[in-house]
C-alpha angles and dihedrals in degrees: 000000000000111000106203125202101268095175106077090056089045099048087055093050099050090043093057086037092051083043092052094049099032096065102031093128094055092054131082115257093231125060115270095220137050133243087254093043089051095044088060096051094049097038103107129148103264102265123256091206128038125235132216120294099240091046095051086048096038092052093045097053087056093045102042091050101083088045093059132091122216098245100148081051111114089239095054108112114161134110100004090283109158115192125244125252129239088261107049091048091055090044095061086048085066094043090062096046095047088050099198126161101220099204097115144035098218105063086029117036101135089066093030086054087041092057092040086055095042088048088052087046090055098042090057086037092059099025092242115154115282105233092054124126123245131199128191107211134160098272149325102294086059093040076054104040091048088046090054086039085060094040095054094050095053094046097051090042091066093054083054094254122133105209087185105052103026092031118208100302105113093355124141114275107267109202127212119210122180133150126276089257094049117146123262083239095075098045090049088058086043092069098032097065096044106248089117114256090218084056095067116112108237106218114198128246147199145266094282097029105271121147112246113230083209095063097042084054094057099039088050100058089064099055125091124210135343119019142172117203112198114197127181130246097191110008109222100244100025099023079220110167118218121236088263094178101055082042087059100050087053095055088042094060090049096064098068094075106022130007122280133185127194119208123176123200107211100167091130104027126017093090079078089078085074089072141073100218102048099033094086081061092064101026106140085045082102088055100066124075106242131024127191113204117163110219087207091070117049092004098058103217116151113266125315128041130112121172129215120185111172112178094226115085105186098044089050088047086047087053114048105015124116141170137183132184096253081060140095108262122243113276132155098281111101113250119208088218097069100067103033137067100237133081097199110034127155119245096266090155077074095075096041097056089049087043091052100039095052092048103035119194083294091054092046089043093049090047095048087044097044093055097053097050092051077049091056089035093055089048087052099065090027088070090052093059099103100245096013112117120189101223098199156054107258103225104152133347097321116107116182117193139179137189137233108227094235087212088058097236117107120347087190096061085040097056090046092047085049100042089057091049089047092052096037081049085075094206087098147008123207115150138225140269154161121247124173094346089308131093120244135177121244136207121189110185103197100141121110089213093060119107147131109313090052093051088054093046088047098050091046093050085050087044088054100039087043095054115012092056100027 
């Protein structure tokens, strides 16, 4: 076979790599250039003639950078993004360079042996149940979307019905129920498997978010039939966790008369069962029967990584398995295949085992910990700030915040005007939100790298975009 010379186009790349993370804290966290400023740069005939593969790296590192926002920065605060470390970034590198196609365990089973051991490693690190399945899928919509694949077979199939094999059509009524704060996510699984996203039960919740075990009660007992309760480990604008345990107490009593079926969505904040000191937060998480987390969130591992565990091995096999004769045939290895969506998938179980084995439970504990107390460090000055109201309970890592309008006219119209100085400003990034019927600014601290000094230099950039130009 031809070898080509593979180290000109790599050691552009490392070098702009080494260029972008090496001065993240002398850059803006926003992008310098616009989508329509970008698009010009970028728009070129397609060339008849390739280039040399340093040049055409090395030119697309220099004209992609404006375009890019610091995410992995440790003032960047916005959607729940955390920033990789130095080895799972090393580690995907890795990944592209190994260019495997994970599907099966046959033709890969250094990376296949490599995901069965890192799912072990998660379900001990989160004190899940450890015969649980694990699938390693692109984020947290599709960790979401196989759990609630799972959940409807097994529900159905205890009314007798085979979704796989019979479909919806005539099948018994499956009923959704999630709190009034759930995530998009669910309802976009929801629809698409078929179950009608304006058919989900909206259970109310409390002050903070928090699904209230009351109301579930009550809106349980008039439904027939089959039913999915999805409850929250972490809610997107509060981080609020719902009371899982006496949720699960509700859905528990439940299955003695119809099938249930307990899903947590833990995107946000089910990485704080690593910890000590959060686990009593989440304690009851370990009681439902499938859990979505998202490893590029609160693990920090590089995109793109979401995680499934049901607890249910056969109904997530039923659901997502598939075979063909140009295949390899079943054995006992485990195949990927089997528990994903996806036929070719990149080995993403790579960066989480580097990720994993160079923090260790400490490490992950540190990092988890870490981030929650910048988060009740930031509320803390934030209540300081003269106008400035902290809107939550500040859980985990989620801060909400909304401003007075110092002219006395429309808050709303002030906290979004503040929060796009604050972001044009360059020194942070949180993002914006609704909460309630007002708008709020959120900031999600999820990044290993933040600490004190970018809280202070946070608060002080609010404190400027708040009074100076309100």
């Amino acid at each position: 076979m031809r070898v080509p010379d593979w180290r000109p186009a790599l050691t552009a790349a490392h070098g702009a790599a080494l260029d972008w993370l090496e001065h993240l804290d002398e850059r803006p966290v926003r992008p310098d250039a616009d989508y329509d400023t970008m698009r010009a740069a970028l728009a070129e005939p397609m060339p008849e003639t390739g280039l040399p593969p340093e040049q055409v790296i090395a030119e697309l590192a220099a004209t992609v950078r404006p375009g890019l926002i610091a995410m992995n920065h440790g003032r960047f605060f916005g959607w729940v993004i955390g920033g990789a470390t130095p080895a799972g970034v090393a580690a995907d590198w890795l990944v592209a360079a190994w260019d495997q196609n994970t599907a099966m365990a046959e033709p890969t089973p250094g990376l296949s042996a490599l995901e069965a051991v890192t799912a072990d490693w998660l379900l001990e690190l989160l004190d899940l149940p450890r015969t649980s399945s694990v699938a390693f899928v692109t984020g947290a919509q599709v960790a979401n979307l196989v759990c609630l694949a799972a959940a409807r077979d097994r529900v159905l199939a205890d009314t007798g019905w085979d979704v796989e094999g019979q479909g919806l059509i005539g099948a018994p009524a499956v009923t959704v129920l999630a709190g009034e704060y759930m995530h998009h996510t669910i309802g976009k699984a929801v629809r698409i498997l078929g179950l009608g996203e304006a058919r989900i039960i909206t259970v109310a919740a409390d002050g903070n978010a928090r699904m209230r075990p009351d109301a579930l009660s009550t809106a349980l007992l008039a439904v027939e039939g089959p039913a999915i309760v999805c409850a929250q480990a972490g809610e997107i604008a509060t981080g609020g966790i719902d009371p899982l345990a006496r949720l699960a107490d509700v859905v528990d009593a439940r299955r003695a008369t119809s099938p249930t079926w307990l899903h947590v969505d833990g995107a946000i904040g089910l990485f704080g069962r690593a910890s000590a000191v959060l686990a009593p937060k989440l304690a009851g998480a370990e009681r439902a029967d499938s859990w979505c987390t998202d490893a590029h969130k609160w693990l920090n591992t590089p995109y793109d990584c979401g995680i499934a565990v049901v607890r249910d091995r056969e109904a997530h096999h039923r659901a997502m398995t598939l075979q063909a004769s140009y295949l390899p045939q079943p054995g006992a290895a485990r195949d990927p295949i089997d528990w994903n969506p996806e036929m070719s998938r990149r080995a993403r179980a790579t960066a989480v085992y580097a990720t994993l084995r160079t923090l260790g439970r400490a490490g992950v504990a540190t990092l988890v910990e870490g981030d929650c107390a910048m988060a009740q460090l930031l509320a803390e000055g934030i209540r300081e700030i003269p106008g400035a109201e902290v809107c939550n309970e500040v859980e985990l890592n989620q801060v909400l915040v909304r401003l007075r309008d110092p002219a006395g006219l429309d808050d709303d119209a002030h906290t979004r005007a503040t929060l796009s100085r604050l972001q044009l400003s360059g020194v942070a990034f949180p993002s914006a939100t609704t909460f309630k019927g007002h708008a709020a600014i959120r900031f999600s601290v999820a990044n290993w790298a933040t600490d004190e000094d970018d809280v202070a230099e946070t608060l002080e950039a609010l404190t400027d975009a708040h009074t100076r130009w309100g």
